[in-house]
N, C-alpha and C positions, 0 to 999 in steps of 0.2 A: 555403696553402689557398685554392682557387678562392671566389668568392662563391657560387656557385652550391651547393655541396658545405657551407658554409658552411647557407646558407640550408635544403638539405636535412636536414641534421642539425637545426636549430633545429624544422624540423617534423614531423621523427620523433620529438623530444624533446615535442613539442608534442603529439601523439596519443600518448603513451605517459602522460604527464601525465595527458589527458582520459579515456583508457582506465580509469587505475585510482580518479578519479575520479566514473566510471560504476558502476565494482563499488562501493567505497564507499556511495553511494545506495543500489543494491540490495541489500547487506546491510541495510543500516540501517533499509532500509522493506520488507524481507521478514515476512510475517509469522510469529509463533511457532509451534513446532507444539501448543502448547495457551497462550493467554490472551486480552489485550485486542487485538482488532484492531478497525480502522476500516474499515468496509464503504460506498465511494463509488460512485454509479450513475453509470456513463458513457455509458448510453443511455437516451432519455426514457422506454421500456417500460419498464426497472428502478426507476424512482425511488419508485412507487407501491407495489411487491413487496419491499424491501428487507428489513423487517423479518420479513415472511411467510415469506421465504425462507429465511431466519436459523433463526426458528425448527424450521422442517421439517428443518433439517440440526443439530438439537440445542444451536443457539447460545442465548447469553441474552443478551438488550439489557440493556446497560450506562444510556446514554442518547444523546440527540442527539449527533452528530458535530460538530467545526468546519468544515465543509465544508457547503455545499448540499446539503439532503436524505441527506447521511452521518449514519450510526449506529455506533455504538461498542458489540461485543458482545462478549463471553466465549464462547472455542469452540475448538473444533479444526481446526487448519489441512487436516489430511485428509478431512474432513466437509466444507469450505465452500471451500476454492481453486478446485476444478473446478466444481464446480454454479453456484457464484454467477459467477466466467467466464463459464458460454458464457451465464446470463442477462444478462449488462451490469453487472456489478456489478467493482469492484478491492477488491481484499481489500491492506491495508496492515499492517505492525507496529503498534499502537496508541500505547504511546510513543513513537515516534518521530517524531510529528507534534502532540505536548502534547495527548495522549488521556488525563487522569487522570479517574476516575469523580468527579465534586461531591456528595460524601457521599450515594451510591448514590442520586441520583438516577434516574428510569428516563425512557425517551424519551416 
């Protein structure tokens, strides 16, 4: 076996690896279609509306997020994926980034 063919294979082995890697992630940080998700603002117009926006889409604040200006709310994923998108917001799986509520605290 040539090096070259050699080498080829080790980097098709190598994005195959990364690939399923990548789904992993996104399963894991999709959010549910109805519980705790983590609501991050990835543009400075959304950081202020987070929670306003939560609620207009039927969510309930949990409390503060672990992230800057994230919030941790209860909701549906059909209710708040598209809306809070096109405002700047990422809508995340809630555990799966140690989102447990601190005995209901609220934000």
């Amino acid at each position: 076996m040539s090096a070259s063919v050699a080498t080829s294979k080790r980097t098709l082995i190598g994005a195959q690896i990364a690939g399923a890697l990548v789904v992993f992630a996104c399963v894991a940080l999709a959010p549910p279609a109805e519980g705790n998700m983590l609501l991050v603002p990835v543009s400075p117009q959304s950081e202020g509306r987070i929670v306003a926006l939560a609620l207009t889409r039927g969510a309930s604040v949990i409390q503060r997020g672990p992230l800057p200006s994230s919030v941790i709310v209860y909701g549906r994923r059909d209710r708040l994926f598209g809306p809070l998108a096109r405002a700047g917001v990422l809508t995340l799986a809630g555990g799966a980034v140690g989102c447990r509520p601190d005995n209901g605290a609220a934000a």
